[in-house]
C-alpha positions as CSV (number, residue, x, y, z in Angstrom):
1,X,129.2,27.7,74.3
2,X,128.8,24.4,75.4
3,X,128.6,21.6,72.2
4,X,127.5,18.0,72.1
5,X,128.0,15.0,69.1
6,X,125.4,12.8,68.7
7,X,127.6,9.6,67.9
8,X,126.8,7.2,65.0
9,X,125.8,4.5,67.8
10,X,123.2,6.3,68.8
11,X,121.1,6.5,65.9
12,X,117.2,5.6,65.8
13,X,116.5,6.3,62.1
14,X,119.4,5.1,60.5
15,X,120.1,9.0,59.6
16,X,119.4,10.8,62.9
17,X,119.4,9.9,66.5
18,X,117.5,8.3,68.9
19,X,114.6,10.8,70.3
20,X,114.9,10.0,74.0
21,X,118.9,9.6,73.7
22,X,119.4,13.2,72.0
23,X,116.4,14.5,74.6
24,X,118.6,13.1,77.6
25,X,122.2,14.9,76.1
26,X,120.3,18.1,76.8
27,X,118.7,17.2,79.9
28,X,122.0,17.2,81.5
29,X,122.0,20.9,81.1
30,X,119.0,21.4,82.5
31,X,118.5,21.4,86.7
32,X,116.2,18.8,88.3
33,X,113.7,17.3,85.9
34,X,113.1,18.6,82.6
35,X,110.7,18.5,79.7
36,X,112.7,18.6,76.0
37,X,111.0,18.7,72.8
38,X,112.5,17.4,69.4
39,X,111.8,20.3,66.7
40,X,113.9,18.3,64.2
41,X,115.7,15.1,63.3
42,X,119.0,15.2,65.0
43,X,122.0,14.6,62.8
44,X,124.5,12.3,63.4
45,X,128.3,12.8,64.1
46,X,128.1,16.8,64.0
47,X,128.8,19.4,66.6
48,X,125.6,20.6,67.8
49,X,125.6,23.8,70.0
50,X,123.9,23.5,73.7
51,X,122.4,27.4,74.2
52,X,120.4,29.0,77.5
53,X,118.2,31.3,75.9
54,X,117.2,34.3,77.8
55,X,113.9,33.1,78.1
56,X,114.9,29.9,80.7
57,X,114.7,27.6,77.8
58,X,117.7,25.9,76.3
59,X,117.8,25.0,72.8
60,X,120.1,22.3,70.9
61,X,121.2,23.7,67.3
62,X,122.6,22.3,64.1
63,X,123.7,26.0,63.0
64,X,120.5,28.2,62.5
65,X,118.5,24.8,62.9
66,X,116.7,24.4,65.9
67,X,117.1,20.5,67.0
68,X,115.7,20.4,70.6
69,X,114.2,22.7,73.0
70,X,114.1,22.2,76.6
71,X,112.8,23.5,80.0
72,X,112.7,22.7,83.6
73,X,109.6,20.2,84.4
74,X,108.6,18.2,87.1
75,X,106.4,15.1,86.8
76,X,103.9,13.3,89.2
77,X,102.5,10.3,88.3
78,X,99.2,8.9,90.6
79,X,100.2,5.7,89.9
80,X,102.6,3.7,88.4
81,X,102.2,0.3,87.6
82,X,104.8,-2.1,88.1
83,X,105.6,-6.2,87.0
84,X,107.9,-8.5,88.0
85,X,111.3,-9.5,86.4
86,X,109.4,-12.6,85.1
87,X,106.4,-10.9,83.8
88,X,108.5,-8.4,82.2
89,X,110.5,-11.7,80.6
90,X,106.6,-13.0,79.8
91,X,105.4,-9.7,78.4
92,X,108.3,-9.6,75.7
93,X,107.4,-12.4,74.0
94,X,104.5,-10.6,73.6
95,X,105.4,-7.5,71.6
96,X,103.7,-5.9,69.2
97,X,106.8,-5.4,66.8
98,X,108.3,-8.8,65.3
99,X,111.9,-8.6,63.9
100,X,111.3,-9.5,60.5
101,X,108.6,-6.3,60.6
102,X,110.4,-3.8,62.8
103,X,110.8,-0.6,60.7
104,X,114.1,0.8,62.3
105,X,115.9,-2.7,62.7
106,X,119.1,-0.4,63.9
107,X,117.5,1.9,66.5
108,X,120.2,2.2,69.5
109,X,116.9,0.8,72.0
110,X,114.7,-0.9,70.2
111,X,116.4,-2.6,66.7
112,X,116.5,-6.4,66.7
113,X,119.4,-6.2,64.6
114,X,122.2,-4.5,67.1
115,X,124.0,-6.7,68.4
116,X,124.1,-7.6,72.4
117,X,126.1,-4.5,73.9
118,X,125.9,-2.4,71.0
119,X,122.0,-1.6,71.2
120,X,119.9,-1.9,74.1
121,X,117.6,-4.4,72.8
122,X,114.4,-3.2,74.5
123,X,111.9,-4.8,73.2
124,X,108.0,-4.3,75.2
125,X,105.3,-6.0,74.8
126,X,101.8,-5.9,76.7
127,X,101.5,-7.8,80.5
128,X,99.5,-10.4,81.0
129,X,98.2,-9.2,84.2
130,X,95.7,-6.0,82.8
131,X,93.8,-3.7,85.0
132,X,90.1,-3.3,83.9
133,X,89.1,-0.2,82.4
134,X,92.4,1.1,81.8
135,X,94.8,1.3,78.7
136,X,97.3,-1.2,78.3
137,X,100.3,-2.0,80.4
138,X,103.5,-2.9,78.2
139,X,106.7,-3.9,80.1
140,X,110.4,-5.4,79.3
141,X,113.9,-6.4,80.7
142,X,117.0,-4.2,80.4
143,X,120.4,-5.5,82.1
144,X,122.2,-2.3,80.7
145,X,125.8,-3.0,79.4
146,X,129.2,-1.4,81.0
147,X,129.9,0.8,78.5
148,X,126.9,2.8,79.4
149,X,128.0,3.9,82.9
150,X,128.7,7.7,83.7
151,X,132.0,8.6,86.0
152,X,130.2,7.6,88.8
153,X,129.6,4.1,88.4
154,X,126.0,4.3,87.5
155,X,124.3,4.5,84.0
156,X,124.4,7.8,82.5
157,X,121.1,9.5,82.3
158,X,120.9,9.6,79.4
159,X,120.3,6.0,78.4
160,X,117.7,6.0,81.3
161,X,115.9,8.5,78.5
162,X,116.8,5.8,76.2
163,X,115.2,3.3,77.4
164,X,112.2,4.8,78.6
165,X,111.4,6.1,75.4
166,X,110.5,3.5,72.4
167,X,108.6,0.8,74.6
168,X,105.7,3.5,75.1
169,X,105.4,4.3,71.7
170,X,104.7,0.5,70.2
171,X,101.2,-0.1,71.9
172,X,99.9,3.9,70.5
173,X,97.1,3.2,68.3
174,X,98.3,5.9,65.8
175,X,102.1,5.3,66.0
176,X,104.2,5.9,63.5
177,X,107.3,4.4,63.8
178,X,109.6,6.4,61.2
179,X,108.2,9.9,62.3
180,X,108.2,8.9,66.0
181,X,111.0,10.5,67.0
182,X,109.6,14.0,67.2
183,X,108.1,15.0,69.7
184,X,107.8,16.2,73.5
185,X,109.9,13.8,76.2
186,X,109.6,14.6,79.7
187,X,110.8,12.8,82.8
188,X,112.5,13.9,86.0
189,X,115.7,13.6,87.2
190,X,116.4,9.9,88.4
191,X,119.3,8.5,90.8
192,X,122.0,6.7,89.5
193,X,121.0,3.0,88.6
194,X,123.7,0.5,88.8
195,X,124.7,-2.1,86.5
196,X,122.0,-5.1,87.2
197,X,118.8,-6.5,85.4
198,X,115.7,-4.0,85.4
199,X,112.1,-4.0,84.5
200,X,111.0,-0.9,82.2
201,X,106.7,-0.3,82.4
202,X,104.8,2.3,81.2
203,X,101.6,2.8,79.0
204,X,100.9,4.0,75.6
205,X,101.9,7.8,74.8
206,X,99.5,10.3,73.2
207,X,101.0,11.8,69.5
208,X,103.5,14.0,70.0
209,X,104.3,12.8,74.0
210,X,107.0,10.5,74.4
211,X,105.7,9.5,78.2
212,X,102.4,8.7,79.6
213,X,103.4,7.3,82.7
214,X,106.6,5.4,82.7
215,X,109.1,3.8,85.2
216,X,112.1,1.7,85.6
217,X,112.8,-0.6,88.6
């Protein structure tokens, strides 16, 4: 049986971790893309057991505690809109959640109060540039720091589900930020991305999806 620890570092409530983190550690068991679902907060610096059900599923457990489930998924998205490096720089001035308001100030993505290389300081706001008749278009930078590389040079995949997942919950009308982080995340295998600056876009996510068309470029 396979077993994962959900490090301190990785925390999004200050008790539990990071909902598109956790969802990526049990990606990696998963073939191609992959849809996982949060059933519970996951705790912090324990060994949580990775199991293949018999069903295709696998399931992430603190003991008889069902954390995670997951699946494979694929997803197609019709379009995808997309902003340049200085729009994305434009947009973040523009976010929603101000750092003297920000509920989780230590979330591993989006807290205001980790410090540069710690957190990944993600913080989305709404383009400039909107599309008529369509809901709104949030964006940000990432340059993503060393220490988040996998053996092969490139960021793990798991902070790709990192960083995809707060920004497209701040714009949903109903959001709440402290029970955000359960819920579905689903995304599809990306290649590696090397250590440079990127722009993250997406829009706002239903309740209980962590994705309603996202990218990273």
């Amino acid at each position: 049986m396979t077993s994962i620890i959900i490090d301190k570092r990785y925390r999004g409530p200050p008790n539990s971790g990071n909902g598109g983190y956790v969802c990526g550690r049990l990606a990696r068991h998963i073939p191609g893309g992959a849809e996982v679902t949060l059933r519970a907060p996951p705790p912090l610096d324990k060994q949580l057991d990775v199991v293949a059900t018999d069903d295709g599923l696998w399931e992430l457990r603190d003991g008889a505690t069902v954390v995670a489930t997951g699946r494979p998924a694929s997803l197609e998205l019709a379009r995808l809109e997309k902003a340049s490096f200085d729009e994305a720089c434009a947009a973040e001035l523009l976010t929603p959640v101000k750092p003297h308001e920000h509920p989780l100030p230590t979330c591993f993505v989006c807290g205001p109060a980790r410090a540069q290389g710690d957190g990944l300081r993600i913080f989305a706001g709404p383009l400039v540039r909107q599309s008529r008749n369509a809901s709104a278009v949030l964006a940000a930078t990432w340059t993503p720091d060393p220490t988040l590389t996998a053996d092969d040079g490139f960021v793990a995949p798991e902070f790709l589900w990192s960083a995809l997942d707060c920004p497209t919950g701040q714009l949903r009308p109903d959001a709440d930020p402290v029970g955000s982080d359960v819920g579905t995340d689903r995304d599809t295998a990306a290649p590696g991305r090397t250590l440079r600056h990127h722009c993250l876009g997406g829009r706002p996510r239903r309740p209980q999806t962590r994705c309603r068309g996202r990218g990273l470029w």
